[in-house]
C-alpha positions, -999 to 999 in steps of 0.1 A, spaced: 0 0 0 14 35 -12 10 61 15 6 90 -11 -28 89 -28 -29 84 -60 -44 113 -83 -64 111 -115 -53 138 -146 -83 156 -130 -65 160 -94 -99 136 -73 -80 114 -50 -84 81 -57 -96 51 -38 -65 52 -16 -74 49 24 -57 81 34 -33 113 18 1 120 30 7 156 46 38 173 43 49 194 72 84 219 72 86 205 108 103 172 109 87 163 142 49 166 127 33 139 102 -2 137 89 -23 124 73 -61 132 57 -80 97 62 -115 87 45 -144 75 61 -143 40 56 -132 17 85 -103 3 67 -92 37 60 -92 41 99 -76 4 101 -49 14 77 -40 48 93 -40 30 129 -14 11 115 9 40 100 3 52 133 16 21 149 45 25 128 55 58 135 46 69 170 76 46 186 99 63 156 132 70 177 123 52 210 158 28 218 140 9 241 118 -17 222 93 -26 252 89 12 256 86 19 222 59 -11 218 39 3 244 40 38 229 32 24 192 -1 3 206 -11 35 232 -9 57 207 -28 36 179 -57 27 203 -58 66 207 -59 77 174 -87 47 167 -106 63 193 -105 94 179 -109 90 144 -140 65 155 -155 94 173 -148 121 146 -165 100 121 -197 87 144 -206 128 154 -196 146 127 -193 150 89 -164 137 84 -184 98 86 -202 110 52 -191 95 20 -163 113 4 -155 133 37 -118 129 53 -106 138 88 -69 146 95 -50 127 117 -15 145 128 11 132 153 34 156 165 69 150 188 90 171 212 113 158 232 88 145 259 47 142 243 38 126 218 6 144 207 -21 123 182 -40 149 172 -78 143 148 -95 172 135 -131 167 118 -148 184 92 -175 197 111 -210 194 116 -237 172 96 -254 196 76 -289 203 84 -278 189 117 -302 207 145 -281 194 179 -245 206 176 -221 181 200 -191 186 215 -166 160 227 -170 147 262 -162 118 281 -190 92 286 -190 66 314 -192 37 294 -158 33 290 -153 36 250 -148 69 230 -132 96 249 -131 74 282 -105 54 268 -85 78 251 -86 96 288 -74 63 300 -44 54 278 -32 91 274 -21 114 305 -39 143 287 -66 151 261 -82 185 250 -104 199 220 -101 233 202 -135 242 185 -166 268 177 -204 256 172 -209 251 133 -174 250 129 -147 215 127 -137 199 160 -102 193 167 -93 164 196 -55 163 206 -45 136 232 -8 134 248 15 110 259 49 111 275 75 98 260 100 78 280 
């Protein structure tokens, strides 16, 4: 599987699960997923590849990979069950992002359903799934966001 989407002569993106971001910071990857569920399978997995990038210990680093793909699972699942970015031919983007002791997994959506009355913002439920396990397996989470407008979830966590 190539990580940069393929392009038609007419610049649509084809089929491919997710798009390659380019940052000028070294430190920050990303990516622009679909709304399928192996799109969010296959960018769980670049995750997995990459959050541990750098880490000398390998049970540390194992630990950080799986934390931080469960994470970004979470959130991309909740990004595309509340808001439009779960429609057809809607993406999210999904950005990790190091310093020397966070690793941040960062998912922003593309807003509200249109037409949609009820505008939600994210909270942690008690049932344990969604933001209650992203609260769980990171040592901080946040969102940035305005009614009507995208959503963007950041979670944290430390690096050893």
């Amino acid at each position: 599987m190539k990580c940069i989407a393929a392009k038609r002569r007419d610049n649509r993106i084809l089929s491919a699960p997710y798009q390659m971001l380019r940052y000028s910071d070294p430190d920050r990857l990303g990516l622009r997923v679909r709304h399928t569920v192996a799109a969010r399978a296959a960018a769980q997995n670049w995750v997995r590849r990459h959050a541990a990038r750098g880490i000398a210990n390998p049970m540390a680093a194992a630990e950080i990979a799986n934390r931080a793909s469960l994470i970004a699972w979470e959130l991309m699942d909740n990004a595309h069950q509340h808001s439009y970015s779960g429609a057809p031919d809607q993406t999210l983007t999904l950005m990790l992002e190091r310093s020397r002791y966070l690793l941040s997994i960062t998912v922003t959506d593309a807003g509200p359903t249109p037409g949609c009355k009820r505008l939600s913002f994210p909270e942690q439920k008690s049932h344990g799934g969604g933001l209650g396990r992203v609260a769980s397996l990171s040592f901080y989470w946040d969102w940035d966001g305005c009614a009507g407008l995208p959503v963007t979830v950041k979670a944290r966590i430390e690096l050893p």
